[in-house]
NUTORDO-431186 format. One record per residue (C-alpha): x, y, z; residue in three letters. Coordinates in steps of 0.1 Angstrom, whole numbers, plus 5000, padded with zeros to 4 digits. Layout:
REM NUTORDO-431186
XYZALA/...
REM end
This chain:
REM NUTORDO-431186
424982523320UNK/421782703328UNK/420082933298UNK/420283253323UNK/424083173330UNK/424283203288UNK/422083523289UNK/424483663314UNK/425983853293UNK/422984103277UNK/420784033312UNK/420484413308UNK/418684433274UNK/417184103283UNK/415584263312UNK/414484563297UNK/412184333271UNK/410684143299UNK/409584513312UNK/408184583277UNK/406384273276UNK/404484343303UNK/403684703300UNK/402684593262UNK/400184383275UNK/399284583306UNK/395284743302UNK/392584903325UNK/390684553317UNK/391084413353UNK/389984043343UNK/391784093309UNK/394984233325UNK/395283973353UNK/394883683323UNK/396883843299UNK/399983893327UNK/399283513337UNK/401383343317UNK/404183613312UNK/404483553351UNK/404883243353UNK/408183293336UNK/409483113303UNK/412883053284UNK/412583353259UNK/414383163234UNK/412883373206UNK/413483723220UNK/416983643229UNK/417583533190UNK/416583843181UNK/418784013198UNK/421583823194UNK/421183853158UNK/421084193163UNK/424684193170UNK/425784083136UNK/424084453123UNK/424084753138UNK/422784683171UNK/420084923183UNK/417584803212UNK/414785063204UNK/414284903172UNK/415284533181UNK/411984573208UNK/409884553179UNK/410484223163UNK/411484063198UNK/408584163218UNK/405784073190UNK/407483723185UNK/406783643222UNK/403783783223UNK/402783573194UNK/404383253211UNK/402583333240UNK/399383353228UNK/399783053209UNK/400182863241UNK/397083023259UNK/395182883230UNK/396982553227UNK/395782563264UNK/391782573255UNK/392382323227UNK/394682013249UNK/392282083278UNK/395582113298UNK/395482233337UNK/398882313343UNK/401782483324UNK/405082583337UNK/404182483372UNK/401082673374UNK/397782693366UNK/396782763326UNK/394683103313UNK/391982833310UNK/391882593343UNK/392382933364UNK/389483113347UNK/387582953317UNK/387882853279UNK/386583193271UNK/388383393293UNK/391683243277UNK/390583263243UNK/389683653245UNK/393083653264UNK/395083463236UNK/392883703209UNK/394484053229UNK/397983923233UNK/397683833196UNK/396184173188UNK/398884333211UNK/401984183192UNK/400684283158UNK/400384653170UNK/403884683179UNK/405084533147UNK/403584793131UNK/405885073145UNK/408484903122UNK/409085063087UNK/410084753063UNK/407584543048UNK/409584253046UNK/409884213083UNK/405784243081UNK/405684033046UNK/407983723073UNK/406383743107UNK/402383703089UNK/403883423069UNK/405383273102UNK/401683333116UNK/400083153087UNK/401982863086UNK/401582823126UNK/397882783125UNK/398282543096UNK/400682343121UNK/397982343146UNK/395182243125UNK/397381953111UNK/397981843151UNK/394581853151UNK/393781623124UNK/396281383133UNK/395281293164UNK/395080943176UNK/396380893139UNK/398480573142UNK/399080523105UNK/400880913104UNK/404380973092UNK/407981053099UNK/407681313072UNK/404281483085UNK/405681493121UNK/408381673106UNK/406481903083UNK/404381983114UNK/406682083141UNK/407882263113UNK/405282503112UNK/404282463146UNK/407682543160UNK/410782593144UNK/409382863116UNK/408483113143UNK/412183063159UNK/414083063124UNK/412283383122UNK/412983573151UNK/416983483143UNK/415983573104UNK/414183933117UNK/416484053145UNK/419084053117UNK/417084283089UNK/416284483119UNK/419584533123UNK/420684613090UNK/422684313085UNK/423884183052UNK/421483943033UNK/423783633034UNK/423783643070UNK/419983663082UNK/419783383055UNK/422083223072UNK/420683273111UNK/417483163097UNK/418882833087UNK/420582843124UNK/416782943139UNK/415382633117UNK/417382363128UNK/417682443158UNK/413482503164UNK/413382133148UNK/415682043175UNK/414082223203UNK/410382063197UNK/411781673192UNK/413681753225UNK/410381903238UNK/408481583228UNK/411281343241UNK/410481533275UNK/406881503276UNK/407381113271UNK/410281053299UNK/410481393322UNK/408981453354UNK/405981703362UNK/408481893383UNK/411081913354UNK/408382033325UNK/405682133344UNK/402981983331UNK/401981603341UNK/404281323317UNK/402581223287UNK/400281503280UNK/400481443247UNK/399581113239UNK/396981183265UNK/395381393248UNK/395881223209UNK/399281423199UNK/401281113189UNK/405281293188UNK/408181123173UNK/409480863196UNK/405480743195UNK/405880723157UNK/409280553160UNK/407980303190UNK/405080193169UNK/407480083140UNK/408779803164UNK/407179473156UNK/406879363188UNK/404979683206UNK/402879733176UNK/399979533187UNK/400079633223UNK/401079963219UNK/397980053194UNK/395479883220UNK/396280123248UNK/396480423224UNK/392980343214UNK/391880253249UNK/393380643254UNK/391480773224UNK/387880583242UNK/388480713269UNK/388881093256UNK/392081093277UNK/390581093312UNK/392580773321UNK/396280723331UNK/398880693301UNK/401080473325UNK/401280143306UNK/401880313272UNK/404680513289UNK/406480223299UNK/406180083265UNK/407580373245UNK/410280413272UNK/411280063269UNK/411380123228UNK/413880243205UNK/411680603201UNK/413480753225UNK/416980723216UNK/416080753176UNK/414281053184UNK/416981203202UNK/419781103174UNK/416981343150UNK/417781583174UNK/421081543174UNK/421581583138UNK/419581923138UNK/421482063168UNK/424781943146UNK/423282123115UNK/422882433134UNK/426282453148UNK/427382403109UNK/425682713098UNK/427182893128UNK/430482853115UNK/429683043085UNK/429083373103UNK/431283643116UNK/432983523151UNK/431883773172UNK/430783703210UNK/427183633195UNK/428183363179UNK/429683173208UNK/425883243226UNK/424283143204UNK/426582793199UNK/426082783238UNK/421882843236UNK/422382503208UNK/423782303236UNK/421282393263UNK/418482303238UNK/419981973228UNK/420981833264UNK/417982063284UNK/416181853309UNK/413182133313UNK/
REM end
């Protein structure tokens, strides 16, 4: 099933936050304006706004109000990406050209700064400080992800456990969140945003090993982005972790990561492709996923089965079998 046939449903409301989106980010700024609308263009899933407001339905359900936490969390997401961007030194997301590769490094980080500043300005049109007290927590913990990608690059000697406590902040926190915030927006009672955010968690765990699985065996016409950007550029994901546990691609597989790292990525990641392909990494990492779809799906049962529930069990499926 494709996500849009799943949105079908609130395509309406949907729609009317991709027009806020843009006329949130909209300025006089004609170089500022055409980066900042870049990447919104060049579409995207909307995962997190689409939490929010399906978690709206489990309160009372009020689009004016739901705007405010679903528009920031993209924003947020979205500028995260435009800096991510600068950082990998990446050319190409979502089938077209990055903030960066189109302009320059400080034309996206000025870009990724306003989007930023834009997000937290329409949070602020919301009353309770809790919602404020979450989403600057989510923030905080983000960067910290980052900074910990950072330092673990090209680090062969890393963890299951510090993968896992990165993507954590990196990923699934904002998306726990935005299911966590479009309830409380709503008025809904306490046991159930605790509940969506356990939902959001597992299933932001799930969606970033999937998202790592993909940059090892998709194509660049499935993710948009050339195959094995990551390890190209030092991020070593999951089934990298995993493949290097195997005793007989350890040796091997550590020589070309460090002819990689030498290189400073401007090589072909071919050969160490093949290798993680042909190890057990993949399929391990996508058992991990598994178990966190399966987690999520467990939490859903413990909410009120309204029509939002079923989407949301349906946007678990596309995440865990999604080929883009």
């Amino acid at each position: 099933m494709k996500l849009w046939d799943i949105y079908a449903t609130m395509k309406q409301d949907v729609s009317y936050i991709e027009r806020e989106l843009e006329r949130t980010i909209t300025t006089d700024n004609e170089l500022l304006n055409e980066a900042s609308l870049h990447l919104l263009k060049a579409g995207g899933k909307r995962i997190r706004p689409v939490f929010v407001l399906l978690s709206g339905k489990f309160g009372t359900y009020d689009i004016e109000q739901l705007k405010r936490v679903a528009v920031p969390l993209e924003l947020i997401h979205m500028a995260s990406l435009v800096h991510d961007d600068v950082i990998d030194d990446a050319e190409t997301r979502r089938g077209q050209l990055t903030v960066k590769a189109k302009w320059d490094n400080r034309v996206a980080m000025y870009a990724g700064d306003y989007i930023h500043g834009k997000a937290l300005m329409v949070a602020t049109e919301l009353k309770q400080p809790e919602i404020h007290r979450i989403l600057s927590k989510a923030m905080v913990e983000m960067c910290i992800g980052e900074m910990e990608q950072i330092r673990d690059f090209f680090n062969t000697e890393q963890s299951v456990r510090q993968y896992m406590l990165r993507i954590r902040r990196k990923t699934a926190l904002l998306i726990a969140v935005s299911c966590q915030l479009g309830a409380i927006a709503a008025g809904a009672d306490r046991r159930i945003d605790h509940a969506l955010y356990r939902f959001g968690y597992n299933v932001g765990m799930a969606f970033q090993i999937r998202d790592d699985v993909l940059d090892l065996t998709g194509t660049e016409a499935q993710i948009g982005k050339p195959p094995g950007n990551d390890i190209r550029q030092g991020n070593l994901t999951l089934p990298v972790i995993y493949a290097l546990q195997d005793p007989e691609l350890q040796r091997p597989l550590l020589t070309e990561i460090e002819r990689i790292r030498e290189l400073n990525g401007e090589t072909d990641v071919n050969e160490a492709l093949d290798m993680i392909r042909k190890s057990a990494g993949i399929i391990q990492a996508e058992q991990l996923a598994n178990r966190y779809t399966d987690k999520a799906l467990s939490v859903l049962e413990q909410l009120p089965n309204i029509r939002a529930r079923k989407n949301l069990k349906d946007i678990a499926h596309f995440i865990a079998n999604r080929s883009h």
